[in-house]
N, C-alpha and C positions, 0 to 999 in steps of 0.2 A: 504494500500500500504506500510506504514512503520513498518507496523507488519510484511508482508511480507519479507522485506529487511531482517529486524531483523532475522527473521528467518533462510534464508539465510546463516544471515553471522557467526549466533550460530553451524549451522548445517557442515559450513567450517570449525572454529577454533575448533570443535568434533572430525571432520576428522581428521586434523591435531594430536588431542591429541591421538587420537586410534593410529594411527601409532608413535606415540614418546612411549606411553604406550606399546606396545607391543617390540619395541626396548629396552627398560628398563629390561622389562621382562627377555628378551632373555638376555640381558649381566649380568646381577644376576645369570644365570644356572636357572631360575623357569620352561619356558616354557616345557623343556627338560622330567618334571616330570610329563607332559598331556600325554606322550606317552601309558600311558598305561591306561588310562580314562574308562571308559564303553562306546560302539559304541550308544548306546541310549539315552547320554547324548547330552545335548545341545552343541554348538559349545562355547571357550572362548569367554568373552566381555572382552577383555584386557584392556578396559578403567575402567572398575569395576574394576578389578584384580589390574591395578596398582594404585587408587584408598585405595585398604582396604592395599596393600601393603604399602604407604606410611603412612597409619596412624597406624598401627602396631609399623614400624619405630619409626614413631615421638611421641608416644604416649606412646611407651614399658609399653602395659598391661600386668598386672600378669594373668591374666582371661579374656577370652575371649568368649563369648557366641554368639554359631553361631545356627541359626535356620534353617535347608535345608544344605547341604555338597557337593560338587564336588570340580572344582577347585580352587574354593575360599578357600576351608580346605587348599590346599596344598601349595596357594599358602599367604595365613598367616602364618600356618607351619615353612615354609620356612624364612621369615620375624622372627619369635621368634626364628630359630635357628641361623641368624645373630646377633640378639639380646642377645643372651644367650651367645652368644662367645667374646661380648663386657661385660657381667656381669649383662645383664637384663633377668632373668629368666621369662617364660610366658607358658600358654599352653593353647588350645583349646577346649573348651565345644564343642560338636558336636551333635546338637539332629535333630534325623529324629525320623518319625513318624513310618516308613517301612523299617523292618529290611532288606530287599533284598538292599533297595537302601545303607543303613547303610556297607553294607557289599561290596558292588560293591565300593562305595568310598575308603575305606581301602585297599581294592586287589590295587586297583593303585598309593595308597601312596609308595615312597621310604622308604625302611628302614630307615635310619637317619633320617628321620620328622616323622615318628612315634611315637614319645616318646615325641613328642608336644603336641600330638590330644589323649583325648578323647573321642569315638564316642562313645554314649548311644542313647538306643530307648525308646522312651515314646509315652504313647497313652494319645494325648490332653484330656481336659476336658469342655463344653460346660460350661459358664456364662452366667448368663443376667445382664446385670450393668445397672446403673442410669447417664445415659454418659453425660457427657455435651455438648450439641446441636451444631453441628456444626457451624461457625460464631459466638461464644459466646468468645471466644478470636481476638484480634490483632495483627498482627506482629508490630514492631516498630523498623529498624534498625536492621533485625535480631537475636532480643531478643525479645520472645514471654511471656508473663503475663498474666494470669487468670483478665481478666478488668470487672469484676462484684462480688460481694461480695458473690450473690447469683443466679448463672447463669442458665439458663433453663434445665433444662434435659431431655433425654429422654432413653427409654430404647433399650440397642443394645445388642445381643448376639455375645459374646466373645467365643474366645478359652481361657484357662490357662492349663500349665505344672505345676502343684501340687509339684511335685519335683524339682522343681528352683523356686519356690517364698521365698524363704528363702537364695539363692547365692546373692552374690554382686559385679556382673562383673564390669570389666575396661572399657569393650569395649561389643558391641552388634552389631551382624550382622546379617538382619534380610531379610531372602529370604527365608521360609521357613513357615509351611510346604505346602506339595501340596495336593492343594484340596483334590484332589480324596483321601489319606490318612485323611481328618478330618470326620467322621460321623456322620451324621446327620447336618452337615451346609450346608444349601443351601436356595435359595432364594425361599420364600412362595407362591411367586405370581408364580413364571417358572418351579420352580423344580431344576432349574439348578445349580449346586454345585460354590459355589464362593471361595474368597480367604478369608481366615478366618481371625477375627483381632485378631491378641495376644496381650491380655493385662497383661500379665506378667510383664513388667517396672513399672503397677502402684502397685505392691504389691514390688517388689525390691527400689521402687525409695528411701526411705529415709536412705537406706543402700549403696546409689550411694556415691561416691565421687568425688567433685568438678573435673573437664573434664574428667570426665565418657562421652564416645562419642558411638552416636547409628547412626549405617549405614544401611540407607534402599534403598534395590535394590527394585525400583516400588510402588507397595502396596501402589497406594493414599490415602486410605483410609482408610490402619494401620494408614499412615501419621496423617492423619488429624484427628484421636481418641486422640491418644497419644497428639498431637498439644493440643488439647482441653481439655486434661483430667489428664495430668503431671502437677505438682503443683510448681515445683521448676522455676528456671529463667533458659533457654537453647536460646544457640544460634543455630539458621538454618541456613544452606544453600542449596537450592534447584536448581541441577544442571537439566533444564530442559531438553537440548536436549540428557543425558547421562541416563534422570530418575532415577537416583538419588539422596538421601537424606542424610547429615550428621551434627544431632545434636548434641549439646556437654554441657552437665551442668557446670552451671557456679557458681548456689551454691545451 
């Protein structure tokens, strides 16, 4: 019953924030640059939107590496060219998997946030890693610690981009790629194509610098790889009714 309430009342002050988020939106001039989106894209989650917009803001990366691209490109974009006109220069990594979708994103960026973004295509690469076992870490205070010297492992097949395991983003925003774009990932038992985990952060991470922060739209179970398999000290926050996730290394 008080899980229920809870629930509730996570699912009102949501409510609440989508519409203050989308009002934001709108008085920045951002929403105005959806206009010209591809008709087959998803509809905005302006609480994501205003969300990666504010840590842009407050975070002014030099680098930004975004996994998956629509309004989230434009509406970072736009965040770096506020930024850049106060003196903080930045630009956007943009990797899709699928040059058609790569190329649909671009058509509906505005001229002036073009010369933020990036957009390259790379075809993933299948791993099989020695992961460490889900439950083999704790949260404490949301600051998460590897709490065993020598923690169980087991074996998971990854994605990796070969061509970004050697960049050292500011920031990572991680909604990306889609399924159907990875080859050969899919569940053994169904057939059915999943969502791939990228473990690209564990070949960047000791190139990260202290509040390096990584935003994940969904993807519990990126989550929870990365949770158990990053070495450094990050703090979480796990917005449940918004499904999203945003770590931040702390050293």
């Amino acid at each position: 019953m008080l899980r229920t309430i809870i629930r509730k009342i996570e699912s009102f002050r949501h409510g609440i924030y989508c519409r203050k988020s989308k009002e934001v939106l709108e008085r920045v001039g951002i929403t105005k640059n959806f206009a010209n989106r591809d008709s087959s894209a998803l509809p905005p989650k302006y609480d994501d939107l205003h969300t990666l917009y504010a840590l842009v803001k407050e975070t002014r990366p030099k680098l930004i590496l975004e996994y998956g691209s629509g309004v989230s490109t434009i509406t970072m974009a736009h965040a770096l060219m506020e930024n850049a006109r106060q003196g903080w220069e930045g630009k956007i990594l943009s990797i899709e998997s699928d040059s058609k979708w790569a190329n649909h994103t671009m058509a509906g960026v505005p001229s002036a946030l073009k010369p933020f973004i990036d957009m390259q295509v790379h075809t993933p690469e299948l791993r099989l890693f020695a992961a460490v076992a889900f439950g083999q870490k704790e949260f404490k205070r949301g600051v998460w610690f590897r709490d065993q010297k020598r923690p169980a492992t087991i074996p998971m097949m990854c994605i990796v981009y070969p061509a970004l395991l050697d960049i050292a983003p500011d920031m990572v925003y991680l909604d990306g790629p889609d399924p159907r774009h990875v080859r050969g990932y899919s569940d053994c038992r169904t057939g059915e194509t999943n969502r791939a985990i990228v473990a690209d952060m564990l070949f960047q991470e000791q190139k990260l610098r202290p509040g390096f922060v990584l935003a994940v739209d969904g993807r519990n179970t990126n989550c929870a790889f990365l949770h158990n398999n990053l070495t450094a000290r990050y703090s979480a926050e796990k917005r449940e009714a918004q499904k999203f996730t945003i770590f931040k290394k702390l050293s």
